[in-house]
C-alpha positions in Angstrom: 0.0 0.0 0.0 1.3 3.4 -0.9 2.0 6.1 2.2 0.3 8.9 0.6 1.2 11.0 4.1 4.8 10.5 3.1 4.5 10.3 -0.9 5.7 13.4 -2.7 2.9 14.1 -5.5 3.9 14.0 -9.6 1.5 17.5 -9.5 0.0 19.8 -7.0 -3.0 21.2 -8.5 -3.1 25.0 -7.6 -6.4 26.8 -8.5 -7.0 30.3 -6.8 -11.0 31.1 -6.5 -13.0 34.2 -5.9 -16.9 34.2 -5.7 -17.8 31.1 -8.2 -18.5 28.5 -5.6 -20.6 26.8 -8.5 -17.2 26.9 -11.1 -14.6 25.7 -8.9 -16.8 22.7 -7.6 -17.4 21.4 -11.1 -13.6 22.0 -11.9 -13.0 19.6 -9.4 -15.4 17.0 -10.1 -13.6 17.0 -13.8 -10.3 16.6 -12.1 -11.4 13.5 -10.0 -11.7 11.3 -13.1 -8.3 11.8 -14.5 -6.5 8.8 -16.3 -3.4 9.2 -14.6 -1.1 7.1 -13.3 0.7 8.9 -10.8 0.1 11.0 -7.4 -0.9 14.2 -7.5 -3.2 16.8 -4.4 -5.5 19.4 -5.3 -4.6 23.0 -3.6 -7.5 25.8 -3.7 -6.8 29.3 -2.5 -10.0 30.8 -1.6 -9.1 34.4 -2.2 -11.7 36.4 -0.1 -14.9 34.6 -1.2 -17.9 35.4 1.0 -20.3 33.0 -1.2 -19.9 29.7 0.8 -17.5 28.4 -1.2 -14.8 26.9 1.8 -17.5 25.1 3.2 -18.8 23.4 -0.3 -15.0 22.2 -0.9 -14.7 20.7 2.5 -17.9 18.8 1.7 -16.5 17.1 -1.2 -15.5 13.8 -0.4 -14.0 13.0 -3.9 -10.2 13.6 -2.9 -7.9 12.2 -0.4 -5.3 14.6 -1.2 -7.3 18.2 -1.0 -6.0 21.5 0.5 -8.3 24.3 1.6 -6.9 27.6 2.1 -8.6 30.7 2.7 -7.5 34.3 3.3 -8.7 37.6 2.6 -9.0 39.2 -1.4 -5.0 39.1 -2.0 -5.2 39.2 -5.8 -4.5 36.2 -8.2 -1.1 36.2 -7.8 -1.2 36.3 -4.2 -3.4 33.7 -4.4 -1.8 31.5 -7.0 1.7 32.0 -4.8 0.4 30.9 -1.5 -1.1 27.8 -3.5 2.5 27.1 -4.9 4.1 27.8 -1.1 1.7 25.1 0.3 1.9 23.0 -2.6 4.3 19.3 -2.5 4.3 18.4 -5.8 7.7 17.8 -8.2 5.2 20.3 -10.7 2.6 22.8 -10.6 -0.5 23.0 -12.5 -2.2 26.5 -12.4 -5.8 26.1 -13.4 -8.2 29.2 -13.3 -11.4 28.4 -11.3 -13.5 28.4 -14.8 -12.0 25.3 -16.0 -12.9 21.5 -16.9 -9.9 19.4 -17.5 -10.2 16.8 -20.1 -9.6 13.7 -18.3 -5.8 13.2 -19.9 -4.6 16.7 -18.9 -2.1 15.6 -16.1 -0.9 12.5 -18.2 -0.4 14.5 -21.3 1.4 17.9 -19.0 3.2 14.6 -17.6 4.2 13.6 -20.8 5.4 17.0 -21.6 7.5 17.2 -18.7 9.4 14.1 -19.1 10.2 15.2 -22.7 12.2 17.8 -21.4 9.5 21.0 -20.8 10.5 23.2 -18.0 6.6 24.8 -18.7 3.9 23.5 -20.3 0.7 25.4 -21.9 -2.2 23.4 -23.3 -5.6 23.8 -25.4 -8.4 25.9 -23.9 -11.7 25.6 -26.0 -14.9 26.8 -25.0 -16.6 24.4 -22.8 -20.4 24.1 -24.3 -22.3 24.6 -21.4 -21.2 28.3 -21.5 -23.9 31.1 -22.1 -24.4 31.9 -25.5 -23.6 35.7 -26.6 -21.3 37.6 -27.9 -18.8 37.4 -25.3 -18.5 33.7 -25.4 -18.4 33.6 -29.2 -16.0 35.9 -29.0 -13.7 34.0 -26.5 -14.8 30.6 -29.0 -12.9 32.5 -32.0 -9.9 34.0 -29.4 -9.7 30.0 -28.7 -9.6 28.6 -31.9 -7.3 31.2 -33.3 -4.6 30.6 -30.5 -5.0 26.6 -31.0 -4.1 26.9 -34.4 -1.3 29.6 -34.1 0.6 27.9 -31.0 0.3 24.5 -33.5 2.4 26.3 -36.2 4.6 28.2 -33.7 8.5 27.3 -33.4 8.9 29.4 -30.4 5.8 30.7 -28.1 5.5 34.4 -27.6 4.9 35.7 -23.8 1.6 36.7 -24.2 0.4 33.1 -25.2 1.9 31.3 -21.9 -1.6 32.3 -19.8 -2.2 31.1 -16.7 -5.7 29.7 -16.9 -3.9 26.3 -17.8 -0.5 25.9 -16.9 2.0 23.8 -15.5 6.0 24.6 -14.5 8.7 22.5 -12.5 8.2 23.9 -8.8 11.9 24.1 -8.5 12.1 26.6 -11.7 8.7 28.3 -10.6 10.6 29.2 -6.9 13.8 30.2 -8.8 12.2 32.8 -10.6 10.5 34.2 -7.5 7.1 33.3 -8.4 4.2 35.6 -9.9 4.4 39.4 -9.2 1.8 40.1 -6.8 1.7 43.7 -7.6 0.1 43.4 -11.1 -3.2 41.8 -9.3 -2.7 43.4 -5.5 -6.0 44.1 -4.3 -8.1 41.8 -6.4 -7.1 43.8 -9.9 -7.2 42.2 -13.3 -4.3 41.4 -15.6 -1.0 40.1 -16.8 0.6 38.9 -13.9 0.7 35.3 -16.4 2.7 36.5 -19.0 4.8 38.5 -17.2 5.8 35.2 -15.6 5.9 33.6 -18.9 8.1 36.6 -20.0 11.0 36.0 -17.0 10.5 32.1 -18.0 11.9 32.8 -21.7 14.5 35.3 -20.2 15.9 32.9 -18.2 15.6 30.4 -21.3 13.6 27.8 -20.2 11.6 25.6 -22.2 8.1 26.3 -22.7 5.7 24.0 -25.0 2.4 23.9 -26.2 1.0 20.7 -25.9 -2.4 20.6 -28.2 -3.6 16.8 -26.5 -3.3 18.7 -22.7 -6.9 20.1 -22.9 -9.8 21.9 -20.1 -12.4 23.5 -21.5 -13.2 27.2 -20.2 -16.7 27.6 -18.7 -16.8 31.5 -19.7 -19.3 33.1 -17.6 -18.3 36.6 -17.6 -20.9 39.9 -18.1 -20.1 42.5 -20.1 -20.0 44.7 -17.0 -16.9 42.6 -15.6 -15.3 42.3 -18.9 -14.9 45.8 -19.4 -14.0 46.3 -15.9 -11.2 43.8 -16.4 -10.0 45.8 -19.7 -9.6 48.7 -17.7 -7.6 46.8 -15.4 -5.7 45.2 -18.3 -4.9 48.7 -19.7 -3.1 49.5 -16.2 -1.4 45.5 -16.2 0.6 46.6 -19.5 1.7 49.7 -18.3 3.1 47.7 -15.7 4.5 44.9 -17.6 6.3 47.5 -20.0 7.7 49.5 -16.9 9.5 46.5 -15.5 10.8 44.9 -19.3 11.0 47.9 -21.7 11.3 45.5 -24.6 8.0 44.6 -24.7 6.8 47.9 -25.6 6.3 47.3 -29.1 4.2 44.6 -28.7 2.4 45.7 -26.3 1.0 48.8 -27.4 1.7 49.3 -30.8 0.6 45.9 -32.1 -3.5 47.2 -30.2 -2.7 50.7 -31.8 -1.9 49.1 -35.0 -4.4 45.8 -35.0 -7.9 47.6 -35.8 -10.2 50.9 -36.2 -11.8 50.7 -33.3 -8.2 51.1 -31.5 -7.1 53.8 -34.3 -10.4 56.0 -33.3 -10.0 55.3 -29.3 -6.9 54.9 -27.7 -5.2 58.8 -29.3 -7.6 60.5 -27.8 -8.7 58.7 -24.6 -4.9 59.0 -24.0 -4.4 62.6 -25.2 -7.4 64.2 -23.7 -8.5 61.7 -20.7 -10.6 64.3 -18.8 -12.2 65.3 -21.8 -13.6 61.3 -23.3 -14.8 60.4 -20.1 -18.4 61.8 -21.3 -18.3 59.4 -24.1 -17.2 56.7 -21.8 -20.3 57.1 -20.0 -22.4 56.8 -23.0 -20.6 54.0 -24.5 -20.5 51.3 -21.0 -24.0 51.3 -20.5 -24.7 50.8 -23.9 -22.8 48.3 -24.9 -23.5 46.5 -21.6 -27.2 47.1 -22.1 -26.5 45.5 -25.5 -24.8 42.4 -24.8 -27.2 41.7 -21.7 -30.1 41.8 -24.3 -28.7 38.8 -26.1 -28.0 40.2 -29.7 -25.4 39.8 -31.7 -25.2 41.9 -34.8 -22.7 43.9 -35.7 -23.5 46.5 -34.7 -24.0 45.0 -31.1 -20.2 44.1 -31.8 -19.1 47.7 -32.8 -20.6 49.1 -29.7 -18.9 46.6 -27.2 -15.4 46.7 -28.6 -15.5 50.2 -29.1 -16.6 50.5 -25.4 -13.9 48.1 -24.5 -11.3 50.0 -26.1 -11.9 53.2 -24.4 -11.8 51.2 -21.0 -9.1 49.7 -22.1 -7.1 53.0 -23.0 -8.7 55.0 -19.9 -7.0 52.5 -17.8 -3.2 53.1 -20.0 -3.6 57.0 -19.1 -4.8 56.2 -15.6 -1.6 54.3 -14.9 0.3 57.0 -16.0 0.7 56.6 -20.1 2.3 54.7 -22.4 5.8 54.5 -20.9 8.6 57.0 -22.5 11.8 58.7 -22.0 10.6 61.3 -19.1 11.6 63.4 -16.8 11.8 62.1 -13.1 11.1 64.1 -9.6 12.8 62.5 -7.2 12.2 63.7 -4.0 14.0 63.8 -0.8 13.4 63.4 2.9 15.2 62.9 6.1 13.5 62.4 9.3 9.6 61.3 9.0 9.5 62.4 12.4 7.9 65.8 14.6 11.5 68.0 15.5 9.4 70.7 16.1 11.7 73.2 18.1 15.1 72.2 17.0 16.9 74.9 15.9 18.8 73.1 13.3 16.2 70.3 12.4 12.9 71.7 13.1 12.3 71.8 9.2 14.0 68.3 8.2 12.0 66.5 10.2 8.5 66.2 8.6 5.5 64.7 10.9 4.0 61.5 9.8 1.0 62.6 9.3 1.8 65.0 7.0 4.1 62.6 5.4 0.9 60.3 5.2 -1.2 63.0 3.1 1.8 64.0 0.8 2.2 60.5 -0.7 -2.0 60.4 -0.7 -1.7 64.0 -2.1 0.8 62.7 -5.0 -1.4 59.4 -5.7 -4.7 61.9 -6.2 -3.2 64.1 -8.8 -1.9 61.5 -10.9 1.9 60.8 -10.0 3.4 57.3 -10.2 5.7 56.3 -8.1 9.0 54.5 -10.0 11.8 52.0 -9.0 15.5 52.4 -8.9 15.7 50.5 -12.2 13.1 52.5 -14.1 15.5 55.4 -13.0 18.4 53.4 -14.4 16.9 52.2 -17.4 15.7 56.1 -18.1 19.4 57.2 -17.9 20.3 54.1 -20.2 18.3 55.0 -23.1 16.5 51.4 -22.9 13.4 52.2 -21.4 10.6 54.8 -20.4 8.6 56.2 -17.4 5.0 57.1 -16.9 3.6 60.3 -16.8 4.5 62.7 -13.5 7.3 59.6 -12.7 8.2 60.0 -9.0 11.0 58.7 -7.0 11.3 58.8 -3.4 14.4 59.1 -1.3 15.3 59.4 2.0 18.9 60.6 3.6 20.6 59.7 6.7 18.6 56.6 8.1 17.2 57.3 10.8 15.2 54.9 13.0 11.6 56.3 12.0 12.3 55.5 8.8 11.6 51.7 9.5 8.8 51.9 12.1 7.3 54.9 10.9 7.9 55.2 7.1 8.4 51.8 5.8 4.9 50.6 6.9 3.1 53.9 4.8 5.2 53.3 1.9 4.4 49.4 2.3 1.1 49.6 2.1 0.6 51.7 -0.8 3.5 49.6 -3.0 5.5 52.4 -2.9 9.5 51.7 -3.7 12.4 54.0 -2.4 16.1 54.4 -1.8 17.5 55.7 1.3 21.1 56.6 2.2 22.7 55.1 4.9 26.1 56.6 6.7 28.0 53.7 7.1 30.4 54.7 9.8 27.2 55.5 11.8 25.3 52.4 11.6 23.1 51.7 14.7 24.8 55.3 16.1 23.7 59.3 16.1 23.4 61.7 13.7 27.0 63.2 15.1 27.0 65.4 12.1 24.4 68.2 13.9 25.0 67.4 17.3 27.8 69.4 17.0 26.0 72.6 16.1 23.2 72.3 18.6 21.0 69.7 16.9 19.5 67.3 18.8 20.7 63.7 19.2 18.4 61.4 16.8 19.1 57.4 16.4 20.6 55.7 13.2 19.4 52.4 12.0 21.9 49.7 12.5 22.5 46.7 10.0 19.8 44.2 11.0 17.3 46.5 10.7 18.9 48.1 7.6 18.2 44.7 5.7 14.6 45.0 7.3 13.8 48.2 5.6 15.7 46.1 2.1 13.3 43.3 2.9 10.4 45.8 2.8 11.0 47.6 -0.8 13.4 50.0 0.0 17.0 49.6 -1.5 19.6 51.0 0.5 22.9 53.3 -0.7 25.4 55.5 0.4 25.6 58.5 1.9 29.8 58.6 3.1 31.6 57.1 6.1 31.3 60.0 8.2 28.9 62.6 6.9 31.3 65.5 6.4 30.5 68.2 3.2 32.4 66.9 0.5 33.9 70.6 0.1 35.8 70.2 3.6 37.6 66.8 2.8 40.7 66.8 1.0 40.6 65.2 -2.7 42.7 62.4 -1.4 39.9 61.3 1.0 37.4 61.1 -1.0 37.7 57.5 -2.2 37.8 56.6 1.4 34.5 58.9 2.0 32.4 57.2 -1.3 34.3 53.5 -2.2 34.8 53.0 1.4 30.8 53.4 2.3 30.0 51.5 -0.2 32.3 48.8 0.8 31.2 48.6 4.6 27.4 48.4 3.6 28.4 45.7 1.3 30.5 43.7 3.9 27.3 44.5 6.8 25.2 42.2 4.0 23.6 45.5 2.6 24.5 45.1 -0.7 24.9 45.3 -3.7 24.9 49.1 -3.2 24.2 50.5 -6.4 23.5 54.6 -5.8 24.8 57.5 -3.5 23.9 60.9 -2.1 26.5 63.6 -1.4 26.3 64.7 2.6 24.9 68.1 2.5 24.2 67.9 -1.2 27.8 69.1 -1.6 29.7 68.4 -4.8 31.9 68.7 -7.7 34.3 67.4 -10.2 36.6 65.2 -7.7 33.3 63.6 -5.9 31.8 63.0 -9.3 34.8 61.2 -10.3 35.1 58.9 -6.8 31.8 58.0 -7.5 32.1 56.8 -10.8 35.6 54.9 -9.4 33.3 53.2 -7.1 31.4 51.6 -9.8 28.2 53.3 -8.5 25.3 53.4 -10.8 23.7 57.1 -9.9 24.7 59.5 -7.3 22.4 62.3 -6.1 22.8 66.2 -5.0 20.1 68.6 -3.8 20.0 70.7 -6.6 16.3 71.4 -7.7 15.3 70.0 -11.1 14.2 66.7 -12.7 16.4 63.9 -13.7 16.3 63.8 -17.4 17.0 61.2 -19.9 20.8 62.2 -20.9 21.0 63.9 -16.9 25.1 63.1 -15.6 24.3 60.0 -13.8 26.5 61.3 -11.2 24.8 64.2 -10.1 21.3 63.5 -10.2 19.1 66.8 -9.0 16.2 66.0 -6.6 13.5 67.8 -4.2 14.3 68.5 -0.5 10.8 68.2 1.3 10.7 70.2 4.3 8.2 70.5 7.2 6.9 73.5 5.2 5.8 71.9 2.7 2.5 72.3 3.4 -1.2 72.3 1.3 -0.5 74.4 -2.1 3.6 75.0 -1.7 3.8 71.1 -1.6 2.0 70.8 -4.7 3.9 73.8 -6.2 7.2 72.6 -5.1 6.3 69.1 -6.5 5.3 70.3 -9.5 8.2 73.0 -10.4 10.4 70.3 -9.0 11.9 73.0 -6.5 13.1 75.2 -8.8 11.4 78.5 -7.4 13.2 77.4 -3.9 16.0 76.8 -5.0 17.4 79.4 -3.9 16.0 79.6 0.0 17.4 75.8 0.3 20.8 76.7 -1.1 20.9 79.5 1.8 19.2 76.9 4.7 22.7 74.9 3.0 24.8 77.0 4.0 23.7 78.1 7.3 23.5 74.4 8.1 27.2 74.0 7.5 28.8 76.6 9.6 29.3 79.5 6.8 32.6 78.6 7.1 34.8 80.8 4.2 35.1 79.1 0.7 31.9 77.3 1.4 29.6 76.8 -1.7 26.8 75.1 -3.1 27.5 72.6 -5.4 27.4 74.3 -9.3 24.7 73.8 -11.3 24.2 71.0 -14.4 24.9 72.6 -17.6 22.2 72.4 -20.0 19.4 71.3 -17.6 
């Protein structure tokens, strides 16, 4: 007799579910009759459902080897990647809750496996039960076509490896981190698949289409939710284009390109958002109305795809654009804490509540918020930003910028840098002490690599803090190469961007910081960082504690050119006014 406690499974079965008790029950009556030779355990994520649909599966009496899970509305990938993490299987089969498998689909995935697949797609016709409209038969002729294109194909394009059906060696699926759970966070719709598919081919793995590995999709979507989910889709491939560049092509100009409908929509949904949303809500309720009547005439059709374009298209400029070679704001803060009454700190320390509302403030007029390798990319020529492209980044470390900080930026999915004084780790902030500040605590390594763990890469900011202008030339390897190195050997690396103490530089710190194979380093000069910007002396935005209402926005928006000149003088107050003391010179050209 086989130990099924101690027998590791051929397949887990993964399938996520959200409020179709009625689907994911008969997807699991089709997967009890599977002509299979092997093992394999069935592992549902019930992502939020408040429909009874825990209770039905626990019923079922079908499987010896079934897994519950429930947790709140995480989003498919969520979902999908706590299946995988609870999941003992050699592979994974991802099945969407909508699907019927044909009663060979783990032998022939099997089969595909042992041929030498790292991944494994298969067929996905329209089961016949499904309604009958225009959405179905339009998913019936989306099925058909992909059948017969994948047949002919010699390599599979990442927008075909879909995870409705889909099966990957659980070692490969863990080495490449799993899906990204920020394409679906919060229940949203869209690409979170082939974006997966997309690392899968990067990392050249071998992905097949097997024709004989078949479930039949139950499609019971209304037009309502399908629209919804285009909108959603139009802000996945934003996404997916952010993080790999080369897909911009086929992302956006193969829908600009592929029909009339997209020709008369997405120019000026993109160009003139504000001023389509009329038409928008015209256009929904029609072609809702339309498809819920039952008809399908061509007009009927017209109507609905043009309606789904515009969603589509609204959601592209709601995510911030097709992406392109922008300008960045990157903005820059010190203490998210209340130094009210310091006389050197009182306005580098801003309150977190007021930090709270600037980040909500930035989100409400349209901002997006970009990671350290959009910035990179941007300043390589090989890829774009969104619209209003923000980056946040905070200087000196100090302690509230893990408990108080981290959780804000956490919860909204926010990414940052923040500069870390490496001969100061777990100390003071020594620096201002000295002219009367008060004595604030520095994050130590541990929690350092916290604050990494939680989105927020950490860089240099010198060994001791001093202006750049009062060290001697000599030093200044020691001051940028040698930080770099001591957050590398405290496990913080590998430290990839810098920020001159005080905002102070010039030729001879530009040059140690390229000599320490940095990637970026960053002044206080007020500007934007532009595509073609000197990667070595990147401007960005100090926020202050007066940065209040209207001279937040302001300052945001000019990207602190009109104050430049106040901050320069705070600069150099700050620093003793000692003779010879200068702000750093200003970028040619920008």
């Amino acid at each position: 007799m086989v130990d099924r406690a101690h027998t590791i499974p051929r397949f887990s079965v993964v399938i996520p579910t959200y409020q179709r008790r009625y689907l994911v029950l008969r997807a699991l009556e089709a997967l009890a009759d599977q002509e299979f030779d092997g093992e394999f355990e069935v592992v549902v994520v019930v992502d939020g459902s408040t429909d009874g649909t825990a209770d039905g599966l626990r019923s079922l009496e079908t499987f010896q080897a079934l897994t519950v899970i429930e947790q709140p509305n995480r989003g498919l990938s969520y979902a999908r990647n706590r299946g995988a993490a609870e999941a003992k299987g050699e592979l994974l089969l991802f099945l969407d809750d909508d699907m019927e498998a044909d009663r060979r689909l783990l032998a022939e995935h099997d089969r595909s496996h042992r041929e030498g697949a790292a991944a494994v797609i298969g067929a996905i016709p329209l089961h016949p039960d499904s309604p009958d409209n225009l959405l179905s038969n339009g998913i019936r002729v989306w099925c058909d076509d992909r059948h017969a294109r994948l047949a002919q194909a010699s390599e599979l394009p990442f927008d075909d490896i879909i995870g409705g059906q889909f099966s990957v060696s659980r070692a490969v699926f863990a080495e490449l981190g799993g899906y990204d759970e920020r394409f679906t966070r919060g229940g949203s719709y869209g690409a979170e698949d082939v974006e997966f598919g997309q690392r899968l081919l990067d990392e050249g793995h071998r992905v097949v289409f097997n024709p004989e590995a078949i479930s039949h999709q139950f499609y019971a979507v209304d037009a309502a939710t399908h629209l919804r989910q285009y909108r959603q889709v139009g802000h996945a491939d934003v996404a997916i284009v952010r993080k790999h560049p080369k897909l911009l092509d086929v992302t956006f100009r193969g829908k600009q390109r592929e029909s009339e409908i997209h020709k008369l929509v997405w120019r000026p949904v993109l160009t003139f958002p504000r001023l389509t949303t009329p038409l928008r809500a015209v256009l929904r309720p029609a072609a809702i109305a339309a498809v819920g009547s039952g008809r399908k005439g061509r007009l009927v059709a017209w109507l609905f795809f043009a309606a789904r374009s515009a969603e589509y298209w609204r959601g592209v400029a709601e995510a911030g654009g097709i992406p392109r070679p922008r300008p960045v704001r990157v903005l820059n803060y010190h203490a998210i804490a209340d130094l009210g009454g310091d006389p050197i700190l009182h306005e580098y320390g801003v309150p977190p509540d007021q930090f709270e509302e600037h980040l909500d403030a930035l989100t409400r007029r349209g901002y997006h918020f970009v990671e350290p390798d959009e910035l990179l990319r941007l300043l390589d020529g090989v890829g774009g930003v969104p619209d209003r492209a923000l980056l946040l980044t905070f200087d000196d470390c100090y302690r509230d910028l893990l408990h108080t900080a981290a959780p804000l930026l956490e919860e909204r999915t926010i990414p940052a840098i923040a500069f870390a004084v490496s001969g100061e780790l777990g100390g003071t902030n020594s620096w201002d002490q000295g002219i009367g500040a008060r004595r604030l605590e520095l994050l130590d390594a541990p929690h350092l690599a916290e604050l990494a763990g939680r989105g927020i890469e950490i860089g240099a900011h010198s060994r001791t803090h001093r202006p750049f202008d009062s060290v001697p030339e000599a030093q200044l390897d020691d001051e940028v190469a040698g930080s770099v190195a001591d957050l590398e050997r405290a496990g913080l690396g590998p430290v990839r961007f810098f920020a001159y103490p005080h905002g102070v530089h010039g030729p001879a710190a530009l040059a140690a910081a390229s000599r320490a194979g940095l990637k970026a380093a960053f002044t206080v000069d007020a500007g934007r960082v532009r595509p073609g910007s000197n990667r070595y002396a990147l401007r960005r935005v100090e926020i202050e504690r007066r940065d209040l209402g209207w001279r937040f926005r302001w300052k945001v928006f000019v990207a602190g050119w009109r104050l430049a000149p106040m901050a320069r003088a705070r600069h150099r107050l700050r620093k003793w006014r000692r003779p010879g003391r200068r702000s750093s010179p200003e970028q040619p050209g920008e």
